[in-house]
Each structure stands twice: as C-alpha cells, then as structure tokens.
C-alpha positions, 0 to 999 in steps of 0.5 A: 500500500502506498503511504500516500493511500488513505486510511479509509482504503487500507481498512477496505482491505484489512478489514474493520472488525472491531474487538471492544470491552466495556469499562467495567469488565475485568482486565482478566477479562479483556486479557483473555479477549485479546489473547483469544483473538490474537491482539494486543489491544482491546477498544473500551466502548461505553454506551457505543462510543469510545471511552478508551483503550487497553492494551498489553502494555496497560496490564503489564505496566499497570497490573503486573508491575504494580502487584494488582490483581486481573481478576479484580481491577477494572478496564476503566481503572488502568485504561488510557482514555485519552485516545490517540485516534485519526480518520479514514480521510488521513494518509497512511504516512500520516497515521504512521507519523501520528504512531511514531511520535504518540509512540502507539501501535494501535490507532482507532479510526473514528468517521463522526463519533462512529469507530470505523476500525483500527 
C-alpha cells in the first residue's frame, strides 16, 4: 500500500472488525479477549462510543508491575482514555507519523463519533 493511500482504503482491505470491552469488565477479562483473538489491544466502548483503550502494555505496566490483581481491577481503572485516534480521510504516512511520535501501535479510526476500525 502506498503511504500516500488513505486510511479509509487500507481498512477496505484489512478489514474493520472491531474487538471492544466495556469499562467495567475485568482486565482478566479483556486479557483473555485479546489473547483469544490474537491482539494486543482491546477498544473500551461505553454506551457505543469510545471511552478508551487497553492494551498489553496497560496490564503489564499497570497490573503486573504494580502487584494488582486481573481478576479484580477494572478496564476503566488502568485504561488510557485519552485516545490517540485519526480518520479514514488521513494518509497512511500520516497515521504512521501520528504512531511514531504518540509512540502507539494501535490507532482507532473514528468517521463522526462512529469507530470505523483500527
């Protein structure tokens, strides 16, 4: 794909199947999801809108590292919810620029409020 395709283009392609929690879940719970579908990142959606994002880095720098529990912390408490999102408008050489300098591997696409994928 050419860095200069739009970002609409690449999901086309990819696909935009979405994997989300809700907040309120348990980080074991999202943990298992991603492990179940082969991801590192999970959306947080509260009331069909995004609310955030976990991913593994979250569990292991936020859970893992600090003695807390999976089984008993909450999405909500460890997820990053200020979101780092673009649009499917976006080039993919600016989607990978906007990655490299927020140093994020996963980038939620919104048109409107409305996920488009990631």
């Amino acid at each position: 794909m050419k860095p200069t395709a739009k970002i609409g283009s690449l999901l086309g392609a990819k696909g935009s199947a979405i994997w989300a929690v809700e907040p309120q879940a348990t980080v074991y719970d999202a943990i298992a999801m991603m492990a179940d579908k082969g991801v590192g990142a999970l959306l947080v959606m509260k009331d069909g809108r995004l609310a955030g994002i976990i991913s593994e880095r979250d569990y292991t720098r936020k859970v893992i590292l600090k003695g807390r529990s999976s089984k008993e912390e909450r999405v909500e408490e460890i997820m990053t919810a200020n979101v780092v999102t673009a649009t499917p408008e976006h080039t993919v050489e600016e989607a990978m620029r906007l990655m490299t300098e927020k140093r994020i591997r996963h980038l939620p696409i919104l048109e409107g409020a409305r996920v488009a994928g990631v």
